[in-house]
C-alpha positions as CSV (number, residue, x, y, z in Angstrom):
1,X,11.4,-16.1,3.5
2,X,12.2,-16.0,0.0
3,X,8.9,-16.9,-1.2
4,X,8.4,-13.4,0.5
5,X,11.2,-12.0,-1.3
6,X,10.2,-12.9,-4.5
7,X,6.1,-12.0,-4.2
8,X,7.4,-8.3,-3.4
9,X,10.2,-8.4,-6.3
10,X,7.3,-9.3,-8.3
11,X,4.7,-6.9,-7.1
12,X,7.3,-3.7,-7.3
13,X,8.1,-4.8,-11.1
14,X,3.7,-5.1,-11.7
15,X,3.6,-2.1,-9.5
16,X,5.8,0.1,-12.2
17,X,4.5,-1.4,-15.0
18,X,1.3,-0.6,-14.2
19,X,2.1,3.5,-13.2
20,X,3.8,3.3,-16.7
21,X,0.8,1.5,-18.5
22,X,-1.2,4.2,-16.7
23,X,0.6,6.9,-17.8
24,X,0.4,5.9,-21.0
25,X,-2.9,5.3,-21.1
26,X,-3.1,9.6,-20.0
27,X,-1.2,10.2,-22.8
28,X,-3.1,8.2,-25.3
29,X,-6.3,8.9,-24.1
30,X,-6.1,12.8,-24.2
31,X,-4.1,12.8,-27.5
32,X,-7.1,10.8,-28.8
33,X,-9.3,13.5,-26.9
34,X,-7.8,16.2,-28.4
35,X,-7.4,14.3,-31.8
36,X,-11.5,13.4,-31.8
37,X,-12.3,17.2,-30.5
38,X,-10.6,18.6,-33.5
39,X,-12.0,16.5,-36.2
40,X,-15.5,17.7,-34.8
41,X,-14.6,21.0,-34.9
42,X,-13.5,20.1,-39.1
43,X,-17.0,18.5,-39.1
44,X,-18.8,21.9,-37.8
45,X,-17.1,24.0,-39.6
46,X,-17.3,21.9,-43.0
47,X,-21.4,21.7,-42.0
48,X,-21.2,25.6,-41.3
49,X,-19.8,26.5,-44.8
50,X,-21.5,24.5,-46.8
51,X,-24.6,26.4,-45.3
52,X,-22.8,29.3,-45.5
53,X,-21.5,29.4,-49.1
54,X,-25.5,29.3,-50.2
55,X,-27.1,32.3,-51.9
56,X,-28.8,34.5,-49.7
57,X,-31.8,33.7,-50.4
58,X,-31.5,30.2,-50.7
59,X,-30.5,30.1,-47.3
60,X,-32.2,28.3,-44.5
61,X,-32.1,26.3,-41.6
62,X,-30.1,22.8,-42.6
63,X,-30.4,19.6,-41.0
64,X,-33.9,19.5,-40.6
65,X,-33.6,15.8,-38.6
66,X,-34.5,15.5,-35.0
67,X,-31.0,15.2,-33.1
68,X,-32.0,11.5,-31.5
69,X,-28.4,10.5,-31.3
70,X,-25.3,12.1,-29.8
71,X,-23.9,12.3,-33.6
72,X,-26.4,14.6,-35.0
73,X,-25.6,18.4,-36.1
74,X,-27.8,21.0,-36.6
75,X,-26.9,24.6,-38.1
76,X,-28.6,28.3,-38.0
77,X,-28.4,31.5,-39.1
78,X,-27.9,34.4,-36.5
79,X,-28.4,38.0,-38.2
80,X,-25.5,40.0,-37.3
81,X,-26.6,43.5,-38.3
82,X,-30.0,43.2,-36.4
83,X,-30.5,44.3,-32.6
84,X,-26.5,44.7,-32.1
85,X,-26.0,44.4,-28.2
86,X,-29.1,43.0,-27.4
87,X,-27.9,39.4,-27.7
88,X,-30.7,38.0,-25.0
89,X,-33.5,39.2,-26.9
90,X,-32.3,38.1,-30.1
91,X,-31.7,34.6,-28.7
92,X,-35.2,34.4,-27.5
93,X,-36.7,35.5,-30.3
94,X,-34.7,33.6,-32.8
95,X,-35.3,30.6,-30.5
96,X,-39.4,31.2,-30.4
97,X,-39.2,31.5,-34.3
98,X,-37.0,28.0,-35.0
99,X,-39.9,26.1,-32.0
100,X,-42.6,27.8,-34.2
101,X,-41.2,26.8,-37.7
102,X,-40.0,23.4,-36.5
103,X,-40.3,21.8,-32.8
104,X,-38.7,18.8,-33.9
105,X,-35.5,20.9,-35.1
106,X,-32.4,19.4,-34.1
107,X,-31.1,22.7,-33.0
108,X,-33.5,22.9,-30.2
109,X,-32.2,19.8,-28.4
110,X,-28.9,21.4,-29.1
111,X,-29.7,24.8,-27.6
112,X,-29.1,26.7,-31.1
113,X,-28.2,29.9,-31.5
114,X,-25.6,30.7,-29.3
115,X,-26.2,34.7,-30.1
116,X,-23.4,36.4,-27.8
117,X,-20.8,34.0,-29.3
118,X,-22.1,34.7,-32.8
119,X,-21.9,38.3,-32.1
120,X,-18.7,37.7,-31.0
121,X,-17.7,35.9,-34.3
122,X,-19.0,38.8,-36.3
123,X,-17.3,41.5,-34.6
124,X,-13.8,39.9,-34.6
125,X,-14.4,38.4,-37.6
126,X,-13.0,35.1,-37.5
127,X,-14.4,31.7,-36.8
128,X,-14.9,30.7,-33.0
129,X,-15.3,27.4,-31.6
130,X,-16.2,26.6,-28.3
131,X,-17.9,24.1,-25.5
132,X,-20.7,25.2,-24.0
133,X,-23.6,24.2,-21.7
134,X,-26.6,22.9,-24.1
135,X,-30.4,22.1,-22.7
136,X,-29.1,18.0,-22.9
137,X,-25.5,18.4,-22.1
138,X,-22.5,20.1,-23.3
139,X,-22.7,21.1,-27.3
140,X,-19.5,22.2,-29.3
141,X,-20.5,25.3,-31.3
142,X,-18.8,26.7,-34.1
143,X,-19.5,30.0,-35.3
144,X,-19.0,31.4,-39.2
145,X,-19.3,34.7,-40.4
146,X,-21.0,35.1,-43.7
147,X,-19.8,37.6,-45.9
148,X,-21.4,40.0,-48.7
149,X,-19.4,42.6,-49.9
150,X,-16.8,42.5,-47.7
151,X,-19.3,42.9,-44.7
152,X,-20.1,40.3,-41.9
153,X,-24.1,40.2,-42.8
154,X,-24.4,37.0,-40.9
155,X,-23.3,34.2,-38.7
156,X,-23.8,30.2,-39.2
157,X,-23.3,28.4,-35.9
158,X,-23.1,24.3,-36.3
159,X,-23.5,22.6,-32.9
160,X,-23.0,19.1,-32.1
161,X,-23.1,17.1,-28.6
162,X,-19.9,16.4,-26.7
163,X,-21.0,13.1,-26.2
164,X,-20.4,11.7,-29.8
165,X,-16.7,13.0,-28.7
166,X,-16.8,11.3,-25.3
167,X,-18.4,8.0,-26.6
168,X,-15.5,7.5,-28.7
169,X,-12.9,8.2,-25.9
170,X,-14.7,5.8,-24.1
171,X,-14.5,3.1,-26.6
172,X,-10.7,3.6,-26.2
173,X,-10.7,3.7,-22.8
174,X,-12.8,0.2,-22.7
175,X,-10.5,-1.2,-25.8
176,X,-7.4,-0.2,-23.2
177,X,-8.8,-1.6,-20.1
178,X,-8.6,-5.6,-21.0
179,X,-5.0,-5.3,-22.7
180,X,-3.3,-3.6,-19.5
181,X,-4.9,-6.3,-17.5
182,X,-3.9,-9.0,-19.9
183,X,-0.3,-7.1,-19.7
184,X,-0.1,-6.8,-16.0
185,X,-1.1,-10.5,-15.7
186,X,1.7,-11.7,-18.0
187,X,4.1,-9.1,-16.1
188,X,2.8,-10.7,-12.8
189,X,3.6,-14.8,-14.2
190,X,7.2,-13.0,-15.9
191,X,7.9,-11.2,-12.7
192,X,7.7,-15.0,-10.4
193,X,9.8,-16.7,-13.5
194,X,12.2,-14.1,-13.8
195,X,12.7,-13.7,-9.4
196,X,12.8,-17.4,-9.4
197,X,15.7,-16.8,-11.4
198,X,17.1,-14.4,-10.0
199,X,17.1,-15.7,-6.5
200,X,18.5,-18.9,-7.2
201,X,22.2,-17.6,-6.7
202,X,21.3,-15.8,-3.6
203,X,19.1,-19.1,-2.2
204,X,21.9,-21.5,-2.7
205,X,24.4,-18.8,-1.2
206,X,21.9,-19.0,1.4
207,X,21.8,-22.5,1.6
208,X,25.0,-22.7,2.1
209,X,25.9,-20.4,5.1
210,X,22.5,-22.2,6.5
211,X,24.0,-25.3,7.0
212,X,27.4,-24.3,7.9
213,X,26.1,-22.5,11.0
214,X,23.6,-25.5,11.3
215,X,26.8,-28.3,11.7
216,X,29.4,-25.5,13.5
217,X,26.4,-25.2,16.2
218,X,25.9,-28.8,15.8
219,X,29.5,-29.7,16.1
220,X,30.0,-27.1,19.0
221,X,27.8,-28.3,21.1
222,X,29.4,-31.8,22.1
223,X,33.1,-29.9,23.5
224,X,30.4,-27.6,25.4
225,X,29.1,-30.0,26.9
226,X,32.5,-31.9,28.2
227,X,33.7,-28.1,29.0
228,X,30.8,-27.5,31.1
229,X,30.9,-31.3,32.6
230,X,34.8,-30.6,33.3
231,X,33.7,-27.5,35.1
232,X,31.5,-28.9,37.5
233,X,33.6,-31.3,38.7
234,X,36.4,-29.1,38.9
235,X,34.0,-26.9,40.8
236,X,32.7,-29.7,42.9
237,X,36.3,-30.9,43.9
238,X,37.2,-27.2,44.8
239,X,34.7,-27.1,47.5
240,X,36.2,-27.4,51.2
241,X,40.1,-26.4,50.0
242,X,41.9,-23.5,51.1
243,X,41.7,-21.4,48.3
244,X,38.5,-22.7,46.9
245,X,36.1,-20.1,47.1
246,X,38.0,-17.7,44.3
247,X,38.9,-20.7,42.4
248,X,35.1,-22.0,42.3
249,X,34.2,-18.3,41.6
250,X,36.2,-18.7,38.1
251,X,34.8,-22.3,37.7
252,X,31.5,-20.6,38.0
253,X,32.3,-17.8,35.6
254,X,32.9,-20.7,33.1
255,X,30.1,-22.6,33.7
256,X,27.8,-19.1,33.0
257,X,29.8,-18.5,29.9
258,X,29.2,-21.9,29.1
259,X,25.3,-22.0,29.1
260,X,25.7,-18.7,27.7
261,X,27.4,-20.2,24.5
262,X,24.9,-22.8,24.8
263,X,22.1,-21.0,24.5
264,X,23.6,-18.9,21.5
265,X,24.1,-21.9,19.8
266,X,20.6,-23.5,20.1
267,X,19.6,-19.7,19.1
268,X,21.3,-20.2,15.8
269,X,20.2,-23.9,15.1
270,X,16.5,-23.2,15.5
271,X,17.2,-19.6,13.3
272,X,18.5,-22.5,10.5
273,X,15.7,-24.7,10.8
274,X,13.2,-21.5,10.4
275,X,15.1,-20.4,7.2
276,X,14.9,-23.6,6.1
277,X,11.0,-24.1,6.8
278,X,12.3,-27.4,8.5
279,X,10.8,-26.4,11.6
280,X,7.5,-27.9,12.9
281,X,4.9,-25.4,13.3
282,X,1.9,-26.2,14.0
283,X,-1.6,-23.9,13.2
284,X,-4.5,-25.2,15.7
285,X,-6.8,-23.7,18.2
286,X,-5.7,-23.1,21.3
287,X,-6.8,-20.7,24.4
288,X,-4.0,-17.8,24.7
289,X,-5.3,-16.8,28.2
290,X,-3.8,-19.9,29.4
291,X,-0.4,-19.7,27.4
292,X,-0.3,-16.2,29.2
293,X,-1.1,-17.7,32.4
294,X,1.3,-19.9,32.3
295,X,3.7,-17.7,31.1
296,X,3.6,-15.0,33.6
297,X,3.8,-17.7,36.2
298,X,7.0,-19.0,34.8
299,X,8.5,-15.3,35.0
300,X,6.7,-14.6,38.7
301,X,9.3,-15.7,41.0
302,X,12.1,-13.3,39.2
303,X,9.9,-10.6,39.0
304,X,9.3,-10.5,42.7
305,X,13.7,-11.0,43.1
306,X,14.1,-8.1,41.3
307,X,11.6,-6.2,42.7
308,X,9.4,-5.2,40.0
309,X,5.7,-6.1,39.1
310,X,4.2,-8.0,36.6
311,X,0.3,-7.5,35.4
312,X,-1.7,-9.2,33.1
313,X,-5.0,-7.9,31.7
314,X,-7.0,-9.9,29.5
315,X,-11.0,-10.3,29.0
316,X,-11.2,-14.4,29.9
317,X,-10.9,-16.9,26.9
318,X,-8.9,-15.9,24.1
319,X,-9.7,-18.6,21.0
320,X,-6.1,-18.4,18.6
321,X,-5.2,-20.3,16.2
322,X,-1.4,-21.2,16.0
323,X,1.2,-23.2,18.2
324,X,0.7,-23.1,21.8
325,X,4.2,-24.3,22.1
326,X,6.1,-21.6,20.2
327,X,3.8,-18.9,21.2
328,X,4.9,-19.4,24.6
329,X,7.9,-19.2,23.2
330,X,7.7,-16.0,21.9
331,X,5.9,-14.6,25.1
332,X,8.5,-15.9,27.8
333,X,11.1,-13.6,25.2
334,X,9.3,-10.6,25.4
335,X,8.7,-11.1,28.9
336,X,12.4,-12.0,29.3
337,X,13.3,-8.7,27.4
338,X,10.9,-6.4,29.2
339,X,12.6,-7.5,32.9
340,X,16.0,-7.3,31.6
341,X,15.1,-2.9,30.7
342,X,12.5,-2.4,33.6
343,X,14.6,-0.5,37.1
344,X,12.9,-1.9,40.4
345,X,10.0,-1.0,41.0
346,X,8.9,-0.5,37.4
347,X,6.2,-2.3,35.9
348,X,5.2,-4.9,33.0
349,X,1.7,-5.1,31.5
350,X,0.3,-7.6,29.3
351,X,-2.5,-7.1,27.1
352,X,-4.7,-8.9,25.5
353,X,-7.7,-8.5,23.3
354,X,-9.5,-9.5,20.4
355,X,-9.6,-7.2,17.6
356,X,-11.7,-8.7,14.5
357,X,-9.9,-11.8,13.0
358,X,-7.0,-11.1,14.9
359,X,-5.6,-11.9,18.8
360,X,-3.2,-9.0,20.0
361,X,-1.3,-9.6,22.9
362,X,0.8,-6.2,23.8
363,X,3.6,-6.3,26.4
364,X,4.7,-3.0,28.0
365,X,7.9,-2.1,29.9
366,X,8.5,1.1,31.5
367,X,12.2,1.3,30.7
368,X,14.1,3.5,28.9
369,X,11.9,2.6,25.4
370,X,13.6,2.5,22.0
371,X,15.1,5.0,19.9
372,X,13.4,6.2,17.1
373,X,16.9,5.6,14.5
374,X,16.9,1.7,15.9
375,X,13.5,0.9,15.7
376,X,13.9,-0.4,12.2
377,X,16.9,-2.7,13.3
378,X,15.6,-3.6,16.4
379,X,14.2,-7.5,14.8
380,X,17.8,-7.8,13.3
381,X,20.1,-10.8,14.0
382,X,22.8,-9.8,16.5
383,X,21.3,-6.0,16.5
384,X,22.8,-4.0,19.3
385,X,22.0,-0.8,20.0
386,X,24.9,1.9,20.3
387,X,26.5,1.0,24.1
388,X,26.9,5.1,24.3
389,X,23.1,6.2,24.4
390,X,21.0,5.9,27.4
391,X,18.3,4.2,26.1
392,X,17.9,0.8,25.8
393,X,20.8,-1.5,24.6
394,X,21.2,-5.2,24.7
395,X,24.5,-5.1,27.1
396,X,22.2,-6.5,29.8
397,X,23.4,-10.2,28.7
398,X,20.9,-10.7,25.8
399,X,22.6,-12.2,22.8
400,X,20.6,-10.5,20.4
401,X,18.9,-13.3,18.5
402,X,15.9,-13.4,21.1
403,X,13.2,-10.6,19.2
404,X,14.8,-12.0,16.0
405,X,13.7,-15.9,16.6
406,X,10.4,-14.3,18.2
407,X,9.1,-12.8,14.7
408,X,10.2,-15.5,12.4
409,X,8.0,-17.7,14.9
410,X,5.1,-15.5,15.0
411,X,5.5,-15.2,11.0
412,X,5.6,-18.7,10.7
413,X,2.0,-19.3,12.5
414,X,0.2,-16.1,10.7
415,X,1.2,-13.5,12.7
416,X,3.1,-10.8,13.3
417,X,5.6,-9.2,15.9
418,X,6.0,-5.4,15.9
419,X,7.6,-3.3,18.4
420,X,7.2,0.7,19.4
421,X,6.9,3.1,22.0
422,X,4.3,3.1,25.0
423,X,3.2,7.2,25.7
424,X,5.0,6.5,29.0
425,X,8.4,6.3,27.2
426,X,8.4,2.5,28.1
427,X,8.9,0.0,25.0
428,X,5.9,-1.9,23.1
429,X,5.7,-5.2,21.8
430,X,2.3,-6.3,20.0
431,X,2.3,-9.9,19.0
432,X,-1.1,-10.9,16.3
433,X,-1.9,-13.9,15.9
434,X,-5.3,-15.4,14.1
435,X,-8.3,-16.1,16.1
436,X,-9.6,-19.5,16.4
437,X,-12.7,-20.8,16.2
């Protein structure tokens, strides 16, 4: 139990380490995005008016490399007086003349010139930058009016792919990657040290009320016994007398309350032994058809008393792996439970299938069912429903510690015990064990 306890303290710290580690990771990330974007937008623009701040007619087309790598630039000239809201036909032609002076000019690969934004540029008269859609991926194109006279005679647009900017992100993103693990590892070996810790109070406290209740049932039992020994001879001797019969209806009383007691008592020492993992459990294969079999059988004769019926569905062999023992256990409580809720002449099914690696075994009542609001309590020690509502309560001489012990065993083999409502409005219990071999 508190090895349970201590995984999930450990997994919720991980767990919000790593949504802040991813958070800052965002935040890093697109600062470094934004950082990288605008120091190739410095790059452009320093490409662009160095072109730019050329003599007229020293001016041509600069960078005349092939762009083979995502880091190249290439820059060119877009007349702005020329053709003035014709910007398709300018690009073609522009484009024609740089495939005709130079196919291997980086500005083809790059999709140079961009004539509607350099038109753009011109008329507002300011520098524009801007992603857009190249021939090999996006291209970040900054556009620079050149100036004579006061005039915009011209535009220099610089281009460069978006992958030299998304290569770098990634390197960060990659540099990132291995330290959050490493951190979420040492978070994960911090998190067991530090709930070892932190349990230890709360294990010995624990500890303590464990084997309190483990020598108060212990010591219990042995006046139990003599009161219930007492009783029966007191009930025996009252046999035959006068006023026997109501006096041997109270010695009766106190032998039922006795064995009730009893029972509580062996409830609570086998609850100690499962929080202290003391109790023998064993994990082997057996056949669950026959531990149902068997079962049902056990519960046969009462069901016919109380006139209610009893079926059990199951497709033939059913290979677990667990304790035949205690999972017979577990059935006879549900079995025990489902009676005490079913009127006469309701009905309780038992199912059981194979689903994968797993044996389900689902046993349904058509009683009253369970709440909604006590569905989460209904495993708890000593649980009892409100006695006011109509549904199900446990004032039917259960002492509460039944579906409790019932989970803890089917935890301690593997499983699982969960419980719900059937469509009918009767209650559910699924037991799930491991298949065997």
């Amino acid at each position: 139990m508190f090895s349970r306890i201590r995984r999930r303290l450990t997994m919720g710290y991980v767990g919000i380490l790593a949504l802040i580690l991813i958070l800052f990771g965002v935040i890093v990330v697109v600062s470094f995005y934004r950082q990288v974007t605008f120091k190739q937008d410095e790059l452009l623009l320093q490409k662009a008016r160095s072109e730019a701040s050329n003599p007229m007619g020293d001016r041509g087309r600069y960078g005349r490399i092939r762009a083979t790598t995502d880091f190249d630039t290439a820059v060119e000239e877009v007349p702005f007086d020329a053709m003035v809201g014709q910007d398709s036909l300018l690009e073609e032609m522009l484009r024609e003349e740089i495939l005709l002076d130079d196919p291997d000019s980086p500005s083809v690969s790059l999709g140079l010139p961009y004539v509607e934004m350099a038109q753009q540029a011109g008329r507002e008269r300011r520098n524009i930058s801007e992603t857009v859609e190249g021939p090999e991926g996006d291209v970040r194109v900054m556009s620079v009016p050149v100036y004579k006279s006061g005039e915009v005679i011209a535009v220099i647009q610089a281009a460069q792919s978006r992958q030299a900017v998304r290569q770098q992100v990634s390197n960060l993103i990659f540099a990132l990657v291995p330290v959050g693990l490493g951190a979420l590892a040492l978070a994960a070996v911090g998190g067991l040290f530090m709930s070892r810790r932190a349990m230890r109070p709360v294990r010995d406290s624990f500890e303590r009320q464990r084997t309190f209740i483990a020598d108060a049932s212990h010591e219990l039992k042995t006046p139990l016994t003599l009161i219930r020994a007492d009783a029966e001879v007191l009930s025996r001797s009252l046999a035959g007398t006068e006023k026997g019969s109501e006096n041997r209806e109270l010695a009766e009383d106190l032998l039922g309350e006795t064995d009730r007691m009893n029972a509580v008592l062996s409830d609570l020492l086998l609850l100690a032994r499962l929080d202290a993992d003391k109790l023998s459990v064993a994990r082997e294969p057996f056949n669950l058809a026959g531990v149902l079999a068997e079962t049902s059988e056990r519960f046969a004769a009462r069901t016919t008393t109380e006139g209610k019926k009893l079926e059990i569905r199951h497709s033939g062999k059913l290979p677990t792996r667990g304790d035949e023992e205690r999972t017979g256990q577990i059935l006879a409580a549900l079995l025990d439970n489902a009676l005490r809720f079913t009127l006469p002449g309701g009905l309780i099914t038992v199912e059981s299938h194979t689903h994968g690696k797993r044996v389900e075994v689902t046993v349904t009542d058509t009683g009253p069912g369970i709440p909604a609001d006590h569905l989460p309590h209904i495993f708890e020690r000593f649980y009892r429903a409100d006695e006011q509502s109509e549904a199900r309560t446990r004032s039917g001489g259960g002492t509460g510690l039944g579906l409790a012990i019932a989970r803890d065993l089917a935890r301690a083999q593997g499983g699982e015990l969960a419980a719900g409502n059937a469509p009918n409005g009767g209650a559910s219990f699924t037991l799930t064990l491991p298949s065997g071999p």
